[in-house]
N, C-alpha and C positions, 0 to 999 in steps of 0.2 A: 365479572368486572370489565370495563370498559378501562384500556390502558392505553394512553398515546406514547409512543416508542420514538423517540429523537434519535437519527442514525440507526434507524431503519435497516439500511441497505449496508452498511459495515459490516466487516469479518463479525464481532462480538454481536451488531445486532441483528444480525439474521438470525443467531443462534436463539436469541434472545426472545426474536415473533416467532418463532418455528417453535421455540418449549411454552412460552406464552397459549399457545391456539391450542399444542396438545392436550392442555390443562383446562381446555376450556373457554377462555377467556377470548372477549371481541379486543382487537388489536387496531390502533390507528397508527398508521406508519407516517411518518413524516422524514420525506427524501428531498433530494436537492430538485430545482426545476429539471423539468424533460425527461425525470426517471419516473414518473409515475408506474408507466409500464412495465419495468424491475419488478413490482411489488405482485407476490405471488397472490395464485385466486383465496378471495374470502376473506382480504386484510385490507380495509379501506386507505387511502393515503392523504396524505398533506405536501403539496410542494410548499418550502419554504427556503430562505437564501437564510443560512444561520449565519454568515457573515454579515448580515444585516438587520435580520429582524430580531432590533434587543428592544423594542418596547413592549411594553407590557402589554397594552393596549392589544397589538395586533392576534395576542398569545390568546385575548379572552374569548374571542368566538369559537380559535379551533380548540380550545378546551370545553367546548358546550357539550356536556352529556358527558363527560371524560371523569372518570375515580379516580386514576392517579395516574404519575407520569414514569419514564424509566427511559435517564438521559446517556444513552451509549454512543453520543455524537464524541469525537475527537479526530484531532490529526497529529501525525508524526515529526513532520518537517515544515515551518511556515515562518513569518516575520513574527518579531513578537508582538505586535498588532493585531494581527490574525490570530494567534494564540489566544492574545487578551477578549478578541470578539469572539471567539467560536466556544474556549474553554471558560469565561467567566461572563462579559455582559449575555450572551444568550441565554445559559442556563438560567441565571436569576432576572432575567427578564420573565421567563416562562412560569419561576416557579412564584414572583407574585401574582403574576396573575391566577395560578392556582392557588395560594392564600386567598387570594381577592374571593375567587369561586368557593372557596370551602373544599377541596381536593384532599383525599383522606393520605395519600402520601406523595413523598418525589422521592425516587430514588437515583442517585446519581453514580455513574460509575467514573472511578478516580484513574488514580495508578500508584501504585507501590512505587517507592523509591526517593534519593536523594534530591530536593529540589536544586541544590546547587550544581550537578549533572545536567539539568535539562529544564528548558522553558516548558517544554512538556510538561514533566511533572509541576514544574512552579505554579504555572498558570491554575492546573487541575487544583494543586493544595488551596489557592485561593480562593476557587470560584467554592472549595470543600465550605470554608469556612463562614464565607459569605452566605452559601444556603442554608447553612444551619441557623443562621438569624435571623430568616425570612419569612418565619412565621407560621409553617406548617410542620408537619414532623417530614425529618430527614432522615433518610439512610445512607452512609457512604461508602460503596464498597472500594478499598482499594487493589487492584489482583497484580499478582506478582508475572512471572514470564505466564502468558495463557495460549496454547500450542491446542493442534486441533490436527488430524491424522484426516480428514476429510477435505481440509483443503490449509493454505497459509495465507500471513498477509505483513507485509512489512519485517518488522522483525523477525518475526518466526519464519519469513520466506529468506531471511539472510542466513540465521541460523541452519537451514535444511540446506540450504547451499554449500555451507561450509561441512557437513556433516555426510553429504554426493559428493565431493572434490575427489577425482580421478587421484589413485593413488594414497594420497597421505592429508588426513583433515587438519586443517590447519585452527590454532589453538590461539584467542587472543591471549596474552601474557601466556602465562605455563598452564592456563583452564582449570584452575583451584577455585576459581570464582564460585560461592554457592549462589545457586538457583531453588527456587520451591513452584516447581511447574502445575499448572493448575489448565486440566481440559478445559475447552469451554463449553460443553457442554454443562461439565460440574457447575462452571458459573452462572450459566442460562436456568440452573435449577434452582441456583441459592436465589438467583434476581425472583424469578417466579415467588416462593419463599416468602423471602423478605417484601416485597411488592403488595402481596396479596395477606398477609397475616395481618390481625390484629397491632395495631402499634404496640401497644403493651407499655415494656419498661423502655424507657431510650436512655439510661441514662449512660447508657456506649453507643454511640451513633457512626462512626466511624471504624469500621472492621478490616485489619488485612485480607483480603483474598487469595489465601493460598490453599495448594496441595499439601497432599498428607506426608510426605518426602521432601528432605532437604537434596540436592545433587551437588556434583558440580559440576561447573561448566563441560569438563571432557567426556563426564559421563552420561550427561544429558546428550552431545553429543553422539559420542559410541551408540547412546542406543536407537536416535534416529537414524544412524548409519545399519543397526541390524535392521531396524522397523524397514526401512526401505530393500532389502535383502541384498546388500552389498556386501563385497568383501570386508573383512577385516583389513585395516591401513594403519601404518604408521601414526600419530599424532609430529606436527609441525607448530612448533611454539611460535610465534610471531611477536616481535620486541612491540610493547606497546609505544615507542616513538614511529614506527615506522606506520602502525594504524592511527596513531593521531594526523600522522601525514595523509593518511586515506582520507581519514575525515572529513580535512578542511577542504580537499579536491571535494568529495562528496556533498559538501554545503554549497559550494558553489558551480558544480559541471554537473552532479547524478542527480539521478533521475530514481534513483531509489533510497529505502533506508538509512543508508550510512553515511552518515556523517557526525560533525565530532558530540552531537550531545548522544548519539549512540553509541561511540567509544566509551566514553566514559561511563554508559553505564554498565556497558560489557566489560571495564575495569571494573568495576565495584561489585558489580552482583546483583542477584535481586532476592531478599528472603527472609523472612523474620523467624519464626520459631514453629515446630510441634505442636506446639500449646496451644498459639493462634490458630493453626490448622481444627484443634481439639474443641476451641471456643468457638468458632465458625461451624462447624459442624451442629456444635449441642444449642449453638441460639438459633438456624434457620431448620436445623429439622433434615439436614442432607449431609450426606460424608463424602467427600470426594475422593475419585480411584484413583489409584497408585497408576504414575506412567507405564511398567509392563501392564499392567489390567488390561487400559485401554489400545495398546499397544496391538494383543492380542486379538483384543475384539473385533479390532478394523487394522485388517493388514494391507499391507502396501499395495498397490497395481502399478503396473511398467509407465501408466501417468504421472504417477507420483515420483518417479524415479527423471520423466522426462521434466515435469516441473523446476524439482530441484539443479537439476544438473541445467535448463535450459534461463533458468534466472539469471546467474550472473552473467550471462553473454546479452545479453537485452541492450546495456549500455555498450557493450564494444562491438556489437554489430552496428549499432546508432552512428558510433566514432568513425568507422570502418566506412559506412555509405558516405558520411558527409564530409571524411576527408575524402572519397575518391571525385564525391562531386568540387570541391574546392580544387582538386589538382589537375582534374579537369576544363575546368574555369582559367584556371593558368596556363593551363598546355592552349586553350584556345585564346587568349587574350596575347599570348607569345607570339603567333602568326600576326605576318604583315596582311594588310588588303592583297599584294598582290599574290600571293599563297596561300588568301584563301579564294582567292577566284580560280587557282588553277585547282583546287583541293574539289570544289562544287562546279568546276565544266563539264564533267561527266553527265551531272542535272541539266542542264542545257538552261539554267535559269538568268535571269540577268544579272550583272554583275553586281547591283546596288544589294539585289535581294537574297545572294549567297553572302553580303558582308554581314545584313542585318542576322541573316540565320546563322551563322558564325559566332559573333557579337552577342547578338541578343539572345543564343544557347549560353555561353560562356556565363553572361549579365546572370539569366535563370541558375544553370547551377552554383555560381556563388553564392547569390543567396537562399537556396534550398540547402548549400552544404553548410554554410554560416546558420543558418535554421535547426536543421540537424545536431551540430556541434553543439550549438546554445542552449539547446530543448525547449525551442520557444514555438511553439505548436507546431508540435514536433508528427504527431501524427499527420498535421497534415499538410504538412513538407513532404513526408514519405508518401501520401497518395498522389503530390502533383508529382515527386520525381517520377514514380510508378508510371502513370501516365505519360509522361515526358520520356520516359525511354521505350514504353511500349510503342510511342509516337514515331519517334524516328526509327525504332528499328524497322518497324512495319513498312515505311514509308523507304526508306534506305535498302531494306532486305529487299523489296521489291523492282527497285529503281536501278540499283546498283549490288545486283545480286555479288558479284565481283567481290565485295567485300567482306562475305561470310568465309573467303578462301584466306581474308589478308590475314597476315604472318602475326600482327600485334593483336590481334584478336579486335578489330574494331567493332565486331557485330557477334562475333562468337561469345563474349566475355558475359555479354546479355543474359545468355542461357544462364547463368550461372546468377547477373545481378537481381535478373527478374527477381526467381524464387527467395532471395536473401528477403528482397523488398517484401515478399508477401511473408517470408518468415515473421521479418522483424514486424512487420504491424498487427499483426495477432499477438507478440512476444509485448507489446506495447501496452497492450491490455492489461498491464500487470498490477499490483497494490504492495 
């Protein structure tokens, strides 16, 4: 079969064209602009803007020659505009036009869980219910926490964080929350599955995606804390008024998963029943393994260990650069003209054009550090700072070697800010 793959390039859908191809099957990948190149050999692509392309119309050509579809696009943190365009008009844009074509299924991947928790899930139960009316047969998987020992991503990279915390893992509420953790692997096999079989009976279209284990939260953590070969640590409950406070800083400063519709769902849990696990298995034809199974299978390497533990520092390096250029900017906007003409006589330059380089260094780091702070592209703040300090040091170490001696570290500090910079823009790369 010929299967076009929406979200593509996501944690779930890579899992998703990689068991796809195993099986056989020709894969069209559909990624955002300029990642065409992402898409490994042997799996043709589609650039499209899913925050924009909800008409039907544009959907019919790149479904030409396509049997069915399999929509693993989603995002974690967005306006609920964005929600509404990426998780409900795109999908049922795409999927009349496959009605339109005669397309023998869609398959949509959801998410388990409370819609009043998170626009997340709201948007997905919507767009659930709208494809089911649209005229083709639908399958909806909804998967509960979906965790992968191969790599994280959002969620699951928050969870591995807390479960690497030096010392003692920290616990939201007392971690009685149950969880029904489901590889994705196991998911990428039910999609396959359910994708390529016979439609049959629908008249259950809509299925839990879980694991064959209920957990809870502490335990799911403990045992990402052995998977990674850490010590055993104390647990650290954490009042959940103090992570709603994280939250809200989270919605609006981070740059990562947390924030308050992921509190709340880490209050609630995520998990339905055995039984669902038992119906899931006996309608696609696959049984999913137990967390130790795969545990064992694929053990940890000292990357994995550096991932988790090197996650949550991603934002407080961010904070760290762009307050030191902010109070850098102050320290230089505090000098008079006439201090900073004596500060640059050493330069032998004229007096107009040590104000401007004073001045107009000062101007720059403010808003490189005001950029930084904000995370309004943020990476590429961090390559002009980059530059901008390789700039003057180079330029300063040479001119005024003098100051790799001085006592405040005026040039020496470098050594130390460079490497952070190059830290943090590879630590940038995150999901």
């Amino acid at each position: 079969m010929k299967i076009l793959v929406l979200g593509a390039l996501g944690f779930l859908g890579r899992h998703i064209v990689s068991a796809l191809q195993e099986h056989g099957h020709q894969v069209v990948a559909v990624v955002r602009p300029g990642r065409a190149g992402e898409v490994v050999a042997g799996v043709a692509s589609i650039e499209a803007d899913l925050l924009r392309d909800n008409d039907p119309a544009l959907w019919l050509p790149r479904l030409a020659g396509v049997d069915a579809v399999v929509n693993a696009a989603g995002i974690l943190k967005a306006s609920d505009a964005d929600f509404d365009r990426i998780h409900c008009q795109m999908p049922l844009a795409v999927a009349r036009a496959a009605a339109e074509l005669g397309l023998r299924h869609f398959l949509q991947i959801s998410a388990l869980g409370d819609p009043r928790d998170a626009e997340f899930v709201a948007s997905k139960h919507r767009a659930d219910q709208a494809l089911l009316d649209c005229g083709l047969p639908v399958t909806v998987l909804r998967p509960s926490l979906v965790y992968a020992f191969s790599g994280s991503y959002g969620g699951s990279s928050l969870l591995r964080a807390l479960a690497a915390a030096p010392g003692v893992v920290p616990l939201p509420g007392r971690g009685q929350q149950r969880v029904q953790p489901l590889h994705v692997r196991d998911l990428a096999e039910i999609v396959v599955a359910a994708v390529t079989a016979e439609v049959g009976d629908q008249s259950v279209q809509i299925w839990p995606a879980v694991g064959p284990e209920i957990m809870t939260l502490a335990d799911y953590l403990r045992g990402l804390r052995q998977w990674l070969r850490l010590p055993k640590a104390w647990t650290l409950p954490l009042p959940m008024a103090l992570l709603r406070l994280a939250g809200a800083l989270g919605d609006r400063i981070g740059d990562g998963p947390l924030g308050s519709a992921m509190v709340r769902m880490l209050a609630r849990g995520n998990s339905t029943s055995s039984a669902d696990a038992e119906a899931l298995a006996s309608r696609f034809g696959h049984m999913p393994q137990r967390f130790a199974v795969w545990a064992a299978r694929q053990p940890a390497e000292v990357q994995d260990r550096w991932q988790a533990r090197l996650y949550p520092l991603a934002p407080v390096l961010r904070w760290g650069l762009g307050l030191m250029c902010l109070l850098s900017a102050m320290a230089g906007f505090a000098q008079s003209p006439a201090q900073i003409s004596v500060l640059a006589a050493p330069l032998q330059w004229p007096e107009w054009l040590g104000w401007i380089g004073g001045y107009g260094g000062s101007l720059l780091d403010a808003v490189l550090g005001a950029m930084l702070i904000g995370n309004w592209h943020a990476r590429a703040a961090g390559r002009a700072l980059l530059l901008l300090v390789l700039g003057y040091t180079a330029v300063l170490g040479w001119m005024l070697p003098g100051l790799w001696l001085d006592p405040w570290g005026a040039l020496a500090k470098n050594l130390v800010v460079i490497p952070g910079l190059l830290v943090w823009l590879v630590l940038a790369d995150r999901r």
